[in-house]
C-alpha positions as CSV (number, residue, x, y, z in Angstrom):
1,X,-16.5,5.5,0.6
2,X,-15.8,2.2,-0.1
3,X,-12.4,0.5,-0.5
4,X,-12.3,-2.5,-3.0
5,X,-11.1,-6.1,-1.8
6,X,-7.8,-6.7,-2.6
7,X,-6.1,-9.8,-3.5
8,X,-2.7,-10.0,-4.2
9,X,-1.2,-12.4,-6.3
10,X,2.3,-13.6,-7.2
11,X,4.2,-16.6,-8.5
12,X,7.8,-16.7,-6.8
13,X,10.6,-19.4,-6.7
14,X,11.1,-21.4,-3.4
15,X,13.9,-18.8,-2.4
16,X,11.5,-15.4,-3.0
17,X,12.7,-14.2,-6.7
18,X,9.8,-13.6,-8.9
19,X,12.1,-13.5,-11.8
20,X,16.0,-14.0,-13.4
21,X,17.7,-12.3,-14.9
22,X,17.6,-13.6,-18.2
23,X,16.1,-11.4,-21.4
24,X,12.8,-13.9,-21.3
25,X,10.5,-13.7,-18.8
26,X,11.0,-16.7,-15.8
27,X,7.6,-19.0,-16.0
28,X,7.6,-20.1,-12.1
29,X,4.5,-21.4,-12.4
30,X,3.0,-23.7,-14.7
31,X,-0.5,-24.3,-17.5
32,X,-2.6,-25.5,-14.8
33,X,-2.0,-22.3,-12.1
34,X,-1.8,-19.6,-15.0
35,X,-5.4,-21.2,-15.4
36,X,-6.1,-20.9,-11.9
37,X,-4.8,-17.0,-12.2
38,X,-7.3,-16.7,-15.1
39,X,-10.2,-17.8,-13.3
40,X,-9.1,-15.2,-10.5
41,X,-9.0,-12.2,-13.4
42,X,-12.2,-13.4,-14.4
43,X,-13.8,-13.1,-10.8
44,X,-12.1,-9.1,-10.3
45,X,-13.2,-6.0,-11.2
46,X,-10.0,-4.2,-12.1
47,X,-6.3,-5.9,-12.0
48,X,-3.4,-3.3,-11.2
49,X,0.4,-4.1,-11.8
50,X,3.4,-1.4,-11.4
51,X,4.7,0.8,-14.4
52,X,8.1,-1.5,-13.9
53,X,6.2,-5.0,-14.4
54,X,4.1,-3.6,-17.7
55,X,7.7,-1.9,-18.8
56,X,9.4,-5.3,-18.4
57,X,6.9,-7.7,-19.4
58,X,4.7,-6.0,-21.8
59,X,1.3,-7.8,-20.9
60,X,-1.8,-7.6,-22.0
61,X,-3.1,-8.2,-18.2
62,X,-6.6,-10.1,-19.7
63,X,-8.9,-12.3,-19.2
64,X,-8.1,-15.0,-22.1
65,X,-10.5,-18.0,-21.4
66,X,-13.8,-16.9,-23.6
67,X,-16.2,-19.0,-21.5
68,X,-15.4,-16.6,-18.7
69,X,-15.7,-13.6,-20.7
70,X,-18.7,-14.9,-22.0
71,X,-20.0,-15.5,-17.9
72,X,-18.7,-12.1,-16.8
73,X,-20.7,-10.3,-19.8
74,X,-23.7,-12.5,-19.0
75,X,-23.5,-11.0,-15.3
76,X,-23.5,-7.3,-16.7
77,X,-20.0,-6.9,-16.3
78,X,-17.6,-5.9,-19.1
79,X,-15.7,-8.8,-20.7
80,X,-12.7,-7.7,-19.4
81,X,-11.7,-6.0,-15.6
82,X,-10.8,-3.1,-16.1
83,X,-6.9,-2.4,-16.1
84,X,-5.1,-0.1,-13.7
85,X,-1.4,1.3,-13.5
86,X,0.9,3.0,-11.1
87,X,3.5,5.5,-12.0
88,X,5.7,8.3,-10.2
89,X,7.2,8.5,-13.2
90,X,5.8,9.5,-17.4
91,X,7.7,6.8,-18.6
92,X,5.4,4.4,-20.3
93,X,4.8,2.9,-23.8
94,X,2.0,4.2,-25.9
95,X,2.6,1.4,-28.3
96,X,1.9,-1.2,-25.0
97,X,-0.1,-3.9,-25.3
98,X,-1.5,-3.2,-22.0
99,X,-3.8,0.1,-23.8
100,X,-4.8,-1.9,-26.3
101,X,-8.0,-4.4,-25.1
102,X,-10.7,-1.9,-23.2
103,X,-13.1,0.2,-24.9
104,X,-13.9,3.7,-24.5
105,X,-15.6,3.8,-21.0
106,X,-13.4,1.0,-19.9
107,X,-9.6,2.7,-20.7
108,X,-7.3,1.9,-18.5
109,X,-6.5,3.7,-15.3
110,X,-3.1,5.5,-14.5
111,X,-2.1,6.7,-10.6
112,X,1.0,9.1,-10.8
113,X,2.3,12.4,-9.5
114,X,1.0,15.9,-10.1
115,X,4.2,16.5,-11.8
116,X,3.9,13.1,-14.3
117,X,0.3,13.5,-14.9
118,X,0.8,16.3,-17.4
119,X,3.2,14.3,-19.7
120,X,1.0,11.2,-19.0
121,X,-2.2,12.8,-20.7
122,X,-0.1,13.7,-23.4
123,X,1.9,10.9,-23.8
124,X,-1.2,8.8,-23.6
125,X,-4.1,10.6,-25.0
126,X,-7.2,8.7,-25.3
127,X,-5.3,5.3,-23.9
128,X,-6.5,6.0,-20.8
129,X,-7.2,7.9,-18.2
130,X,-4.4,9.5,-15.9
131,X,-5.7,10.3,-12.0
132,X,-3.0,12.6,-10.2
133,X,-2.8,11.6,-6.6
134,X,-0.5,14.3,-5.4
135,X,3.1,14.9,-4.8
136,X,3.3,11.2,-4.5
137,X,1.3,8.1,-4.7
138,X,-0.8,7.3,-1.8
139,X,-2.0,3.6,-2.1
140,X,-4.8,4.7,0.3
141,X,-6.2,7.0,-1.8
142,X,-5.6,5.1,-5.0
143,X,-8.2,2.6,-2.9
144,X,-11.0,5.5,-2.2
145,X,-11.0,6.4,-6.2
146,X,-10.9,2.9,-7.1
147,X,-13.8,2.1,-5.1
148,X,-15.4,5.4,-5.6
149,X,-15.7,3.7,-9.2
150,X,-17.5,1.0,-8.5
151,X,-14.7,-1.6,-7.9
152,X,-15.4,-4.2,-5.4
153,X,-12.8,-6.6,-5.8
154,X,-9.4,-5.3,-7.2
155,X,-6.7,-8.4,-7.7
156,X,-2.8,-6.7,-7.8
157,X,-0.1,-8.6,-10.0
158,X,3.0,-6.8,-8.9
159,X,5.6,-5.7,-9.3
160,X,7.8,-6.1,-5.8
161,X,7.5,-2.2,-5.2
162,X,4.3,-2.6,-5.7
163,X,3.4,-5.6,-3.3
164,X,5.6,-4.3,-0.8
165,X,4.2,-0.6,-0.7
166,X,0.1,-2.9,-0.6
167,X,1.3,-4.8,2.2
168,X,3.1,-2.5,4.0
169,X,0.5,-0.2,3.8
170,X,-1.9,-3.0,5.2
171,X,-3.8,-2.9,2.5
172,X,-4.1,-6.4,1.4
173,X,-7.6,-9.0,2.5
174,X,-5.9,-11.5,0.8
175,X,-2.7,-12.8,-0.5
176,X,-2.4,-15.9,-3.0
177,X,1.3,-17.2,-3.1
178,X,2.4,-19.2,-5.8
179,X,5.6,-21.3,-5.2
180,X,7.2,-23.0,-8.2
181,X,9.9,-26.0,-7.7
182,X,12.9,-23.4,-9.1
183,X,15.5,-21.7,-7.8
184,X,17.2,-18.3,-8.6
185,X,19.9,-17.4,-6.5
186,X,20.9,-14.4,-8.4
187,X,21.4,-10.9,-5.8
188,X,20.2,-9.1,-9.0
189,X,17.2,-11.0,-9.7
190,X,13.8,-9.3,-8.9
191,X,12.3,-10.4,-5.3
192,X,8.9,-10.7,-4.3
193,X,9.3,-8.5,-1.7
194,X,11.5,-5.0,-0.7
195,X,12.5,-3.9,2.4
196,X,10.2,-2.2,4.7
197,X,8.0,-1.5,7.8
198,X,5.1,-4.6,7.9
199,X,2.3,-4.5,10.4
200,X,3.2,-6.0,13.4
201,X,6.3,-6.6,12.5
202,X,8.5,-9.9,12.0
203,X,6.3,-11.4,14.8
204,X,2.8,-11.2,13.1
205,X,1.7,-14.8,11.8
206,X,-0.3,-14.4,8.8
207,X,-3.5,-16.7,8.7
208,X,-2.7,-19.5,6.5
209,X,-6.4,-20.5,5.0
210,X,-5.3,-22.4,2.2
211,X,-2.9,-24.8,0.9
212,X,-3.3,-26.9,-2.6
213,X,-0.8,-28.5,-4.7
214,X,-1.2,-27.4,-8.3
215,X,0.9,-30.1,-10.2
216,X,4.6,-29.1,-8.9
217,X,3.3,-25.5,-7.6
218,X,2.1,-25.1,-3.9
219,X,-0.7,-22.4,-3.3
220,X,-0.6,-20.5,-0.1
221,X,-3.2,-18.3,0.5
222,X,-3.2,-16.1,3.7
223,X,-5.0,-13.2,5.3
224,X,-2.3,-11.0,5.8
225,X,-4.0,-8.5,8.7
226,X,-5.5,-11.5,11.0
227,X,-3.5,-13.2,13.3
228,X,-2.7,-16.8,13.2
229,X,-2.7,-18.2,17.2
230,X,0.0,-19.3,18.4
């Protein structure tokens, strides 16, 4: 079986916060790179965020540009990629507006527990559909279903749990980082990042294969698993 592509993306303030703490939403990046996000959307099969990031920001994870809706349905592909969330828990939002833009054999795809799944199917009914992965979620085996479905290229929008437990797991081809000109400096603030056990440790260098200014945002964009030489 097949594992999907992954690309990670993020938008994080030069000291690693992806967020405030603040009641609105921090907007690290700016119109030009949420375009350039856009474009990425539009080029992925399926885009997966944590239950914490759809709980917090209530998005409606989608392809908004209709000239690339128009191009992906023009390929054969749905005009949206298909949405995908990750839960240990059963505690998400019917009302959402992250349910609310597939169609019927495009719903939205949950990951949880055994024990969630139950409530989930309830809680969510035709919404989507909720895939048990055992007594916890394995991020390897979320991969071999994903792919089993037919997606080649899966981009992953966060949350930190979520990013950490992709790229500690080694499951990430790619990685586009987005640094904005702020800074947080709030220990409560959200980070990009958690701590944890990374490939190779603190003395793996990440290939750097990209760098582009975006107005006042920098683009990285590494391949986390190969080795930059020394």
């Amino acid at each position: 079986m097949t594992r999907p592509y992954v690309l990670a993306s993020v938008a994080v303030s030069v000291d690693g916060y992806i967020d405030d703490t603040g009641p609105e939403r921090l907007l690290l990046s700016n119109t030009a790179d949420f375009d350039r996000v856009d474009a990425v959307r539009a080029g992925s099969d399926a885009i997966l965020i944590g239950a914490a990031t759809l709980r917090s920001d209530n998005p409606r994870l989608i392809v908004k540009n209709p000239q690339r809706r128009a191009e992906r349905i023009a390929a054969g592909k749905p005009a949206q990629p298909r949405k995908i969330t990750v839960t240990a828990t059963a505690d998400l939002d019917p009302a959402a507006r992250f349910w609310h833009h597939g169609t019927e054999a495009h719903r939205p795809l949950v990951y949880t527990t055994t024990d969630a799944a139950a409530r989930l199917s309830s809680d969510l009914g035709d919404l989507a559909e909720v895939v048990p992965l055992g007594a916890s979620v394995d991020f390897g085996a979320l991969l071999d279903d994903v792919g089993g479905r037919g997606v080649e290229r899966l981009m992953v929008e966060g949350g930190g749990h979520i990013h950490t437990a992709f790229l500690a797991g080694g499951l990430v081809d790619e990685l586009h980082l987005a640094v904005g000109p702020t800074l947080v400096g709030d220990p409560d603030a959200p980070r990009f990042l958690h701590p944890a056990s990374f490939p190779g440790g603190s003395t793996h260098r990440m290939r750097l294969i990209d760098v582009a200014q975006i107005g006042d945002v920098a683009l990285l964009r590494y391949h986390p698993s190969k080795e930059t030489p020394r």
